[in-house]
C-alpha positions in Angstrom: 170.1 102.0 118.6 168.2 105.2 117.9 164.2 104.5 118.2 162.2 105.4 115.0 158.9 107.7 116.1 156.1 105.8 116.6 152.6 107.0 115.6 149.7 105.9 117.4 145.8 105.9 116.2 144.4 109.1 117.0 141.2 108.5 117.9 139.4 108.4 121.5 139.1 104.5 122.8 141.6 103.7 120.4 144.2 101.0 121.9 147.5 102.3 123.4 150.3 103.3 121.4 152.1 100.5 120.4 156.2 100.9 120.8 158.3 99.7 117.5 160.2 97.0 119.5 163.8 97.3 120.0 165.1 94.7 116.9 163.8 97.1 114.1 167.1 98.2 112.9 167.3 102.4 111.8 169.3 101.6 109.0 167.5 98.9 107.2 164.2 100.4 107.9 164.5 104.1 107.8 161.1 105.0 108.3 158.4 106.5 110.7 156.2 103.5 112.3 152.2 104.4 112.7 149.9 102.2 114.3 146.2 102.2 113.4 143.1 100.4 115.1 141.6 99.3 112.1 138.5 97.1 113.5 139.7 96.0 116.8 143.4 95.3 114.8 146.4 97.4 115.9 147.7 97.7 111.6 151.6 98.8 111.5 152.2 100.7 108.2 154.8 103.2 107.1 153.2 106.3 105.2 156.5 108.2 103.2 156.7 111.0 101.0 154.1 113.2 99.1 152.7 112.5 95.6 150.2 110.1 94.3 150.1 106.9 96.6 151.6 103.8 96.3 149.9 101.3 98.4 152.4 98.0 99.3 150.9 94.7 100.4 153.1 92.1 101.2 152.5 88.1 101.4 154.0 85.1 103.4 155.6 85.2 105.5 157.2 88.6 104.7 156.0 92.0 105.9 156.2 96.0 104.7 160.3 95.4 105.4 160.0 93.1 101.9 159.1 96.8 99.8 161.6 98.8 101.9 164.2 99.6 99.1 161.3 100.5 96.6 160.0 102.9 99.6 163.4 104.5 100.2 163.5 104.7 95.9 160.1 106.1 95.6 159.0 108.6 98.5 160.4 111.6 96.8 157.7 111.7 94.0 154.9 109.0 95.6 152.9 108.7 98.9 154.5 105.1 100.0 152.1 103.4 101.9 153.1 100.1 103.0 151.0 98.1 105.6 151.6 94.9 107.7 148.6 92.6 107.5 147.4 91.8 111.1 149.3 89.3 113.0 152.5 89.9 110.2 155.8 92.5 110.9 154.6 94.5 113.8 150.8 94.5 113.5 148.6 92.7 116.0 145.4 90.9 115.3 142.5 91.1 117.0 141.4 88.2 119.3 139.4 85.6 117.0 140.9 86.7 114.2 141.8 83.2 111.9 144.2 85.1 109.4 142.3 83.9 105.8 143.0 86.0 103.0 139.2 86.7 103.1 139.7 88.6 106.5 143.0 90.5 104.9 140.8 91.8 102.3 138.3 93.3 104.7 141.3 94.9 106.5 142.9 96.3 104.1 139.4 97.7 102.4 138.7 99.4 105.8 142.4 100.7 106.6 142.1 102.6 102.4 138.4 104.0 103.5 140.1 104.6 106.9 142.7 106.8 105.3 140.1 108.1 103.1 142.7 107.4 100.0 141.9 108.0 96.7 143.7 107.1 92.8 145.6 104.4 94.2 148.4 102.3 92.8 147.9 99.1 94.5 151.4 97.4 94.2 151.3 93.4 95.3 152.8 90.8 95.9 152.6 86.7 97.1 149.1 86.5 98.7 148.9 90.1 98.4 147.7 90.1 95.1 144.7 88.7 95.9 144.2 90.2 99.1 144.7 93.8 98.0 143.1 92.9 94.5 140.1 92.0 96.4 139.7 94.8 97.9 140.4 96.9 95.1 137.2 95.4 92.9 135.6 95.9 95.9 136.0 100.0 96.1 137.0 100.4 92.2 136.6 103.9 92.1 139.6 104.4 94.9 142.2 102.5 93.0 144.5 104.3 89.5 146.6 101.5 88.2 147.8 98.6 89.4 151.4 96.1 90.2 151.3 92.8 90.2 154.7 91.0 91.0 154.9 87.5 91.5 151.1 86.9 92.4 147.7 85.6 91.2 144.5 86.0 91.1 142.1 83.0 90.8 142.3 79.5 92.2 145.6 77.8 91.4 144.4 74.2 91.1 145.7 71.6 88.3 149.7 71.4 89.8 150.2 68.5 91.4 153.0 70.1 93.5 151.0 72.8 94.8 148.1 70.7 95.6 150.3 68.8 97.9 152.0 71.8 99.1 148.7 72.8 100.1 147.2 69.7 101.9 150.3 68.8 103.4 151.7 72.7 104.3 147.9 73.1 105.2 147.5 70.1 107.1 148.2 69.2 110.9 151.6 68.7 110.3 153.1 71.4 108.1 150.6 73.6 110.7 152.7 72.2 113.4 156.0 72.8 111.5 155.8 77.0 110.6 154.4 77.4 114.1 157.3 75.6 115.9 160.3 76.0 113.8 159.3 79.0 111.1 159.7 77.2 108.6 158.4 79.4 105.7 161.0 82.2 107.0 163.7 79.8 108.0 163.7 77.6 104.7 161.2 79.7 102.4 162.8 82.7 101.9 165.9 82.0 101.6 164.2 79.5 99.0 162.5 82.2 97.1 166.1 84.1 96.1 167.9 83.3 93.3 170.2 85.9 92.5 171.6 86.6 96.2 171.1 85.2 99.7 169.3 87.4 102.5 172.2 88.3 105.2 171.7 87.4 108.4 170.5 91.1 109.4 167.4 90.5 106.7 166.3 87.2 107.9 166.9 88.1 111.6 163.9 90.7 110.5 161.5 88.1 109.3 163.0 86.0 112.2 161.7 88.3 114.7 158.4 89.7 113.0 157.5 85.7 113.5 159.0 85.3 116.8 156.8 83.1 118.3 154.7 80.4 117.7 151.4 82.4 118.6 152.5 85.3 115.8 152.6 82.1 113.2 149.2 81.6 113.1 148.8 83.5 109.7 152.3 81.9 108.1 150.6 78.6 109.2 146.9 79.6 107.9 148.3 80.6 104.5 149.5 77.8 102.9 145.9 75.7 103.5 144.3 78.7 101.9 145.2 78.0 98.5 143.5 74.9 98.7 140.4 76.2 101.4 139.3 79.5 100.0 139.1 78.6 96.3 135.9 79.9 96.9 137.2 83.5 97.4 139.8 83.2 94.7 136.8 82.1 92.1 134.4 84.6 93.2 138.0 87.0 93.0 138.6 85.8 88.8 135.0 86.8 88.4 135.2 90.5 89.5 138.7 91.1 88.1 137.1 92.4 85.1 135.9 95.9 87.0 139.6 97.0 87.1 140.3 96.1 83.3 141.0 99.5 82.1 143.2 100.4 84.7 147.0 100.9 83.8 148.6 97.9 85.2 152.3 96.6 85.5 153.5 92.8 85.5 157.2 92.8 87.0 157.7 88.9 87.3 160.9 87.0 89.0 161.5 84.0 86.4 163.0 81.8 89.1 160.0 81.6 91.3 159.9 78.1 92.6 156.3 78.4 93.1 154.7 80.6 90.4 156.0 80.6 87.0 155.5 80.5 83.1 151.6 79.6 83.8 150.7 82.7 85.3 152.5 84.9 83.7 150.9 84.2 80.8 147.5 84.0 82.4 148.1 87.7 83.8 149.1 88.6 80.1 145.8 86.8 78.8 144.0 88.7 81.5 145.7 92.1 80.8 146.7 92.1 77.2 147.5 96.2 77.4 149.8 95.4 80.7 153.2 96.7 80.6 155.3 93.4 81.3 158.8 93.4 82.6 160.8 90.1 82.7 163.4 90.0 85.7 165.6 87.0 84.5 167.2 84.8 86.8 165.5 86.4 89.4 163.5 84.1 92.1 159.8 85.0 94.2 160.7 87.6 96.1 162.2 90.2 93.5 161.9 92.8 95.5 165.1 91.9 97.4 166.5 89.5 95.1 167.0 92.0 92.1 166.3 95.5 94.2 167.7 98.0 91.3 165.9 96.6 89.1 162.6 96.1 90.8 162.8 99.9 91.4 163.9 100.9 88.2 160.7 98.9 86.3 158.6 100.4 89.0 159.5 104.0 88.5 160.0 103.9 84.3 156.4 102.6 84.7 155.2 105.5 87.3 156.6 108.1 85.3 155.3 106.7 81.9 151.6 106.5 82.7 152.0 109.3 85.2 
């Protein structure tokens, strides 16, 4: 298999290159790995094309392979920056590092100063949203619009389901459970399509990205996060407002299992100017679950408030 280039982080002290391992397939993910030390983290992202810049975040337990068809789509006319969160797809944490969504927003708010990037399109998904949303109403003036797909923003309390999900995912147990076995790539992706089933080429990707139980930790952390860092998601709900007037996309799977009718109408509450497009019959993960279509509502958008 031909080996991608591999970018390291440029700077003197900075930790040694790190190689894109052997399993990342050309053809599936055509692109130029970079590694960054962001903070003691070694931060895998992809950096494609020229134009105003997309920035990709990703959730659990998926990583910058989820966006690589809107990447491939949109690198002729945008800068397609897609980053794997430390200890996710081929990044590597730092030691001490506990993987809360709090600690992904400081990453991600220090890789964006890193790169020095400026009139943003932040384009989420999944824990993403309030990850890179964070850091967004953080550093306002860096960000041009925004992409919300399948996310939140605030604390998702009230469902009984999810407050079990939570506890139990959260817990000992369901710790136990993604660390051993993988469970939220294993069962939860496959879970979160709809329309078509991930071929055994796609999951072998997440497969690997998670492939041991020490590279879990943040699959594991995750799910008790909804429940555990309501405090970041409240505190989150109450800044929101500092990015009202930005341009902003809704692209939302119907299907989702997970997150449904309630928060797409909360994001419409929230953003009553938002452009909203309606992928039917399409589950969580849109972005390989309806891929033309994902792209296409993605680039009518660009161009239209381009």
């Amino acid at each position: 298999m031909r080996r991608r280039a591999t970018t390291p982080a440029p700077e003197t002290g900075a930790p040694a290159p790190h190689e894109r391992p052997g399993w990342v397939d050309d053809e599936l993910y055509p692109f130029t790995s970079r590694f960054l030390d962001v903070d003691g983290h070694v931060v895998h992202h992809v950096d494609e094309g020229r134009g105003p810049v997309l920035l990709m975040l990703h959730g659990n337990p998926t990583w910058s392979f989820l966006h690589r068809r809107a990447i491939a789509g949109l690198r002729t006319d945008h800068r397609c920056i897609a980053v794997d969160l430390p200890g996710f797809g081929l990044s590597t944490a730092a030691p001490g590092y506990t993987s809360t969504p709090e600690e992904h927003a400081e990453v991600v708010r220090a890789l964006v100063t890193r790169l020095d990037l400026h009139d943003v399109t932040l384009v989420t998904h999944d824990w993403g949203g309030p990850i890179g949303l964070d850091a967004a109403t953080r550093d306002p003036d860096r960000y041009a619009r925004v992409v919300v797909a399948n996310t939140w923003a605030w604390p998702l309390r009230g469902g009984l389901r999810l407050e079990v999900f939570s506890r139990l995912m959260g817990g000992p147990l369901g710790r136990f459970l993604v660390r051993r076995f993988n469970l939220f790539v294993t069962a939860g992706i496959p879970r979160g399509h709809h329309r078509r089933r991930p071929d055994e080429a796609e999951m072998q990707h997440y497969r690997d990205a998670l492939g041991t139980p020490e590279r879990r930790l943040g699959s594991s952390v995750l799910p008790g996060a909804f429940v555990r860092s309501r405090p970041f998601l409240r505190e989150l709900a109450g800044r929101l407002h500092v990015l009202a007037d930005l341009p902003t996309l809704v692209v939302w799977g119907d299907r989702d299992a997970d997150l449904g009718e309630p928060e797409l109408e909360r994001w419409r509450r929230l953003r009553p100017t938002a452009d909203v497009v309606v992928l039917h019959d399409v589950g969580h993960y849109l972005q390989s679950d309806a891929p033309e279509e994902y792209l296409a509502a993605l680039r009518g958008w660009l161009r239209a408030t381009g």
